[in-house]
C-alpha positions in Angstrom: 66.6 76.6 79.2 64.7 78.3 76.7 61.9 80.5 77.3 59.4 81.3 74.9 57.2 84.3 74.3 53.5 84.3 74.6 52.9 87.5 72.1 49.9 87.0 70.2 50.9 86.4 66.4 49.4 89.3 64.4 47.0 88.5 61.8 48.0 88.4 58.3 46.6 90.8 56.4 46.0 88.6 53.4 43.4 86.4 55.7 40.1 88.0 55.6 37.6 86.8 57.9 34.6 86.4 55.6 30.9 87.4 57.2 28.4 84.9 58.3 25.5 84.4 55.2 22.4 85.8 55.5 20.0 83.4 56.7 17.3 84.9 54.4 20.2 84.7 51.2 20.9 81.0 52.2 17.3 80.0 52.2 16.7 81.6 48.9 19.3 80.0 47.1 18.1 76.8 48.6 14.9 77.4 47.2 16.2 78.1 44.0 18.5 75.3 44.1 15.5 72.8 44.4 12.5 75.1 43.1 11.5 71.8 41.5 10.4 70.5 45.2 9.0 73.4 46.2 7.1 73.8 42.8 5.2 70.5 43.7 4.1 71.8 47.4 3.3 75.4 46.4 0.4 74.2 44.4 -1.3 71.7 47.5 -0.6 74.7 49.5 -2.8 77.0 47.5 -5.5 75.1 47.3 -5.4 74.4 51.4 -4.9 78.1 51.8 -7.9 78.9 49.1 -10.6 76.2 50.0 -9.5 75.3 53.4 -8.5 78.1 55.7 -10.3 81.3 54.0 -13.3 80.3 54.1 -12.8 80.2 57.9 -13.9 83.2 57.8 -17.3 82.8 57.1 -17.9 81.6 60.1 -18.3 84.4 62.1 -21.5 84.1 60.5 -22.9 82.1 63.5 -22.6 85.0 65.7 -24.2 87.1 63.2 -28.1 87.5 62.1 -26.9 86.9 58.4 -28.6 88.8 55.6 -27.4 87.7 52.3 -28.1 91.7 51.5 -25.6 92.7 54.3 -23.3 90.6 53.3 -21.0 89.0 56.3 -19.4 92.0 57.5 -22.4 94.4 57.5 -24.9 91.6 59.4 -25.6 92.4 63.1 -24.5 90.5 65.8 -26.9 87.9 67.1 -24.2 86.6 69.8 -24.4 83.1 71.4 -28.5 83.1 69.8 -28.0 80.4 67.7 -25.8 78.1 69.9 -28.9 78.1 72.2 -30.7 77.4 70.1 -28.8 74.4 68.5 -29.6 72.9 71.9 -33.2 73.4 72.3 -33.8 71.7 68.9 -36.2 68.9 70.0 -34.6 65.8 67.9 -31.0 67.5 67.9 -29.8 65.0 69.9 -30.8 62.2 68.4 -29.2 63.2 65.8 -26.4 63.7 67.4 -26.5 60.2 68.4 -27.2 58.7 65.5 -23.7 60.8 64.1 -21.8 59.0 67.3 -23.2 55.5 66.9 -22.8 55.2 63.1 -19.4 56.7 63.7 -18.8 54.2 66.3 -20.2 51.0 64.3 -18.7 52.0 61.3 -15.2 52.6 63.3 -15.3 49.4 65.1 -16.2 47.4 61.9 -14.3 48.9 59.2 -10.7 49.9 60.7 -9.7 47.0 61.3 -11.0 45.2 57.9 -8.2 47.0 55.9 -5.6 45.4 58.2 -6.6 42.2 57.8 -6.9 42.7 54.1 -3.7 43.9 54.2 -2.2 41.1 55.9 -3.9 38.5 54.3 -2.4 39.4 50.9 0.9 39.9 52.2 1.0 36.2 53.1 -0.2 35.4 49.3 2.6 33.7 47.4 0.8 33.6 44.1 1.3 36.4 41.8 -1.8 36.3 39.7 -4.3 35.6 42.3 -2.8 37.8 44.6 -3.0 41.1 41.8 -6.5 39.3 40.7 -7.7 40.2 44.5 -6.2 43.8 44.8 -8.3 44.2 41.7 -11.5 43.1 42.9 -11.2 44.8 46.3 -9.4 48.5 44.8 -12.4 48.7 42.2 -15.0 49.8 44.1 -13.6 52.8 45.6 -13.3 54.5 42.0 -17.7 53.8 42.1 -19.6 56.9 42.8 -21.4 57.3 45.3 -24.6 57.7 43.5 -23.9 54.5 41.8 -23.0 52.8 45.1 -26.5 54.0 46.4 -28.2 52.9 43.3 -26.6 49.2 43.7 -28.0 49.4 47.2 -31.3 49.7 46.2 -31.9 48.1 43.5 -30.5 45.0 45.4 -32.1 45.8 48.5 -35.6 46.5 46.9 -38.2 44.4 47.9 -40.2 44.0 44.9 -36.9 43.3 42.1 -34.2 43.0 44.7 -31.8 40.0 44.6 -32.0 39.2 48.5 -36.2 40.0 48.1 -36.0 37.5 44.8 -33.6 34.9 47.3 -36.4 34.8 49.8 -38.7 34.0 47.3 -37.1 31.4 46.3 -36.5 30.0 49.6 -40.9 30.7 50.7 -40.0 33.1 52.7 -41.6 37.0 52.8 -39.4 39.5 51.0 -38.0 42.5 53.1 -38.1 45.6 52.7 -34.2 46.3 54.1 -34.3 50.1 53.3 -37.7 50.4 54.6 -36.6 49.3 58.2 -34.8 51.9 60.2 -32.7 49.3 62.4 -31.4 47.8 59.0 -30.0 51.3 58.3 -26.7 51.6 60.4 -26.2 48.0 59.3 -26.4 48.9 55.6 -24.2 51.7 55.5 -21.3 50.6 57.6 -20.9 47.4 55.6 -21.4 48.5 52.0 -18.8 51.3 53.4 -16.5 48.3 54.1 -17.2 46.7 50.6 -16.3 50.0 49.0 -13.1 51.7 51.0 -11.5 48.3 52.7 -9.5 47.4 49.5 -8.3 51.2 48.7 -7.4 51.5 52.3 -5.6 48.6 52.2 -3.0 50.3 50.6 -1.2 52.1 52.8 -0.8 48.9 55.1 0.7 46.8 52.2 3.2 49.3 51.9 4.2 49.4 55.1 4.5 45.5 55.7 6.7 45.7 52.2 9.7 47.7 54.6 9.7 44.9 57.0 13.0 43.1 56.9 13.4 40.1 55.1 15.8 38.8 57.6 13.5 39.0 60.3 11.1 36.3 57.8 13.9 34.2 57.5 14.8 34.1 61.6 11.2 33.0 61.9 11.3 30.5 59.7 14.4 29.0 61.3 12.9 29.0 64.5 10.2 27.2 63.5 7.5 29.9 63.4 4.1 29.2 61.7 2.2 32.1 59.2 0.0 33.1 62.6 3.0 33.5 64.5 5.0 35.8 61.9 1.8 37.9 61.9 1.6 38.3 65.5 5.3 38.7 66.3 6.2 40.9 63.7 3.8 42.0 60.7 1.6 43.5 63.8 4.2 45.3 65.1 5.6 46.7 62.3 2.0 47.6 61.6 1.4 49.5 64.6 2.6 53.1 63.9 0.6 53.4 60.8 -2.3 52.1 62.9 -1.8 54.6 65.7 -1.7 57.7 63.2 -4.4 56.4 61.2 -6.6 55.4 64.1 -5.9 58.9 65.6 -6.7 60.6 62.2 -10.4 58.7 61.9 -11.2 59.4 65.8 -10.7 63.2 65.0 -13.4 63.1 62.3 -15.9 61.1 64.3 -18.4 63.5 63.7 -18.2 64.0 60.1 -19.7 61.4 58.3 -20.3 61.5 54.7 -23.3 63.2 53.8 -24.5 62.5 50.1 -24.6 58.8 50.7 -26.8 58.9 54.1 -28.7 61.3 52.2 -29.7 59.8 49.2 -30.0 56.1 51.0 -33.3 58.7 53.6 -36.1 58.0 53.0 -39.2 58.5 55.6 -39.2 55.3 56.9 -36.0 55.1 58.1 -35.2 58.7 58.6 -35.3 57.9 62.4 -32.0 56.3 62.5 -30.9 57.9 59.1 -31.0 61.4 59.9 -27.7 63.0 61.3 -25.6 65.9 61.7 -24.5 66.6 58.2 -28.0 66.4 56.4 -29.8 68.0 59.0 -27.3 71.2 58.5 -27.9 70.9 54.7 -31.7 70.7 55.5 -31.6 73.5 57.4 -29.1 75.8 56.2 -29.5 74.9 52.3 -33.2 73.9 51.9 -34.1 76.3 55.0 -31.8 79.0 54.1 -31.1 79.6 57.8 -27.3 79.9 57.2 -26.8 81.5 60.9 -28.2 78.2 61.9 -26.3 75.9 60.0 -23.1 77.8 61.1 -23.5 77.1 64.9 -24.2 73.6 64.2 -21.4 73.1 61.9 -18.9 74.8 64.4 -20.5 72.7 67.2 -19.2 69.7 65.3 -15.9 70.6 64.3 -15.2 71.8 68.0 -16.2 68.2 68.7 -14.2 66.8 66.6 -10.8 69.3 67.2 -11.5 67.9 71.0 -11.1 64.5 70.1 -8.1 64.4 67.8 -6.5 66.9 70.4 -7.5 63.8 73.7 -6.8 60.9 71.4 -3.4 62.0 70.6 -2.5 63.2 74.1 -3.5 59.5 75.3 -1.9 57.8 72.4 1.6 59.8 73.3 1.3 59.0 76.6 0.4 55.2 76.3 2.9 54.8 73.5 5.9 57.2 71.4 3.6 57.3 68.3 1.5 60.3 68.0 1.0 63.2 65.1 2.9 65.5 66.6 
């Protein structure tokens, strides 16, 4: 019986062991391999580092008695001063409330519009009608805002107005819509419908288009009607994109759009009109109390960081979908 030696083999002389790469050689010539991709991102990233997260410096500025002579650095400290002060403003918080519930009205009214937009012209058959509609509803996003404003009161007005001229017609007293501060919230949530429903739309067509075919065609053999495809699985398939989305809008709550709230003011309605974002252009820009306007505008995006940071912790935990 034969018994064999366990001697290690020697290596061969002509079998070099080659050295691991560099990790910082192999992610250069990566880069270089596909500079094209990277070309695209590095110009987005500029402008994010540029206009987005330098000018987070600046606000240091309300902690600081700012002197436009003294520039940022060379201002003295004022501490938590203006903070305090942010909340012993008399009508601050109605402001602030008038922020939340037009945030709230317009949330509740206009998410969901885009969805059903969305799966209404999914179930269009017809071609022409169906690009006819994207049209009409895609349009007026690409308005300006001063335009949109301008429609708004020129329709709304109760002298020339169409709806003044309607009630007219019909004996009745003409309205002054504009002029009436609980006509205000109405007003700009629903021409804010009429303007971004059909652009935001978008996204939600798109992602009904990766749904399956097959699963159509199983539904149709089982005898499903439109209403039950919807629920069972356009909804569904829906769902992520709604969870992101609806996280992304809850954690800018508190920033609503301020040039078309501030040029549809005017002192009669200013009660309900008047809100975060205009009264920190009022007072920082008008009033030139930039210290101010700093606290106030940190107050608000502390708000909102909150929310986007609770809303996606309770979205993760109710469900897998959630930004990160």
């Amino acid at each position: 019986m034969e018994v064999t030696s366990s001697k290690a083999v020697p290596p061969n002389p002509s079998e070099r062991i080659t050295p691991r790469k560099k990790a910082g050689t192999s992610a250069g010539r990566k880069i270089m391999k596909h500079w094209q991709f990277y070309l695209l991102v590095f110009l987005p990233l500029l402008y994010i580092i540029i206009f987005k997260y330098i000018p987070m410096f600046g606000v240091i500025i309300a902690f600081k008695e700012y002197n436009v002579v003294q520039g940022i650095l060379g201002s003295p400290w004022a501490g938590l001063k203006y903070f305090k002060q942010l909340f012993e403003v008399p009508f601050f918080w109605q402001y602030f409330k008038n922020t939340l519930e037009i945030s709230l009205y317009g949330m509740a009214i206009g998410f969901p519009a885009p969805i059903i937009l969305a799966l209404a012209l999914n179930e269009i058959r017809n071609g022409i009608f169906k690009k006819s509609v994207q049209m009409v509803t895609y349009a007026p996003y690409f308005i300006s805002t001063v335009v949109i404003v301008s429609i708004l009161i020129v329709n709304l007005s109760p002298n020339v107005g169409l709806l003044s001229n309607a009630f007219r017609a019909l004996g009745m007293e003409p309205v002054d819509f504009l002029g009436k501060a609980g006509f205000f919230k109405t007003i700009y949530v629903f021409s804010d419908v009429w303007q971004f429903t059909g652009y935001g739309a978008i996204i939600y067509i798109a992602a009904l288009s990766g749904v399956n075919p097959d699963l159509y065609e199983a539904a149709k053999v089982d005898g499903a009607s439109r209403f039950q495809k919807i629920i069972n699985i356009d909804i569904p398939s829906l769902i992520p994109v709604i969870v992101i989305l609806l996280i992304l809008n809850l954690g800018q709550m508190m920033s609503l759009g301020f040039e078309k709230i501030y040029l549809m003011q005017n002192p009669l309605n200013q009660n309900t009109s008047e809100v975060i974002s205009t009264y920190v252009y009022k007072v920082g820009l008008l009033g030139a109390n930039f210290s101010f306007s700093a606290a106030i505008g940190l107050f608000n995006s502390v708000i909102n960081f909150v929310l986007l940071i609770l809303v996606n912790f309770i979205s993760k935990k109710i469900s897998s979908n959630s930004l990160w």
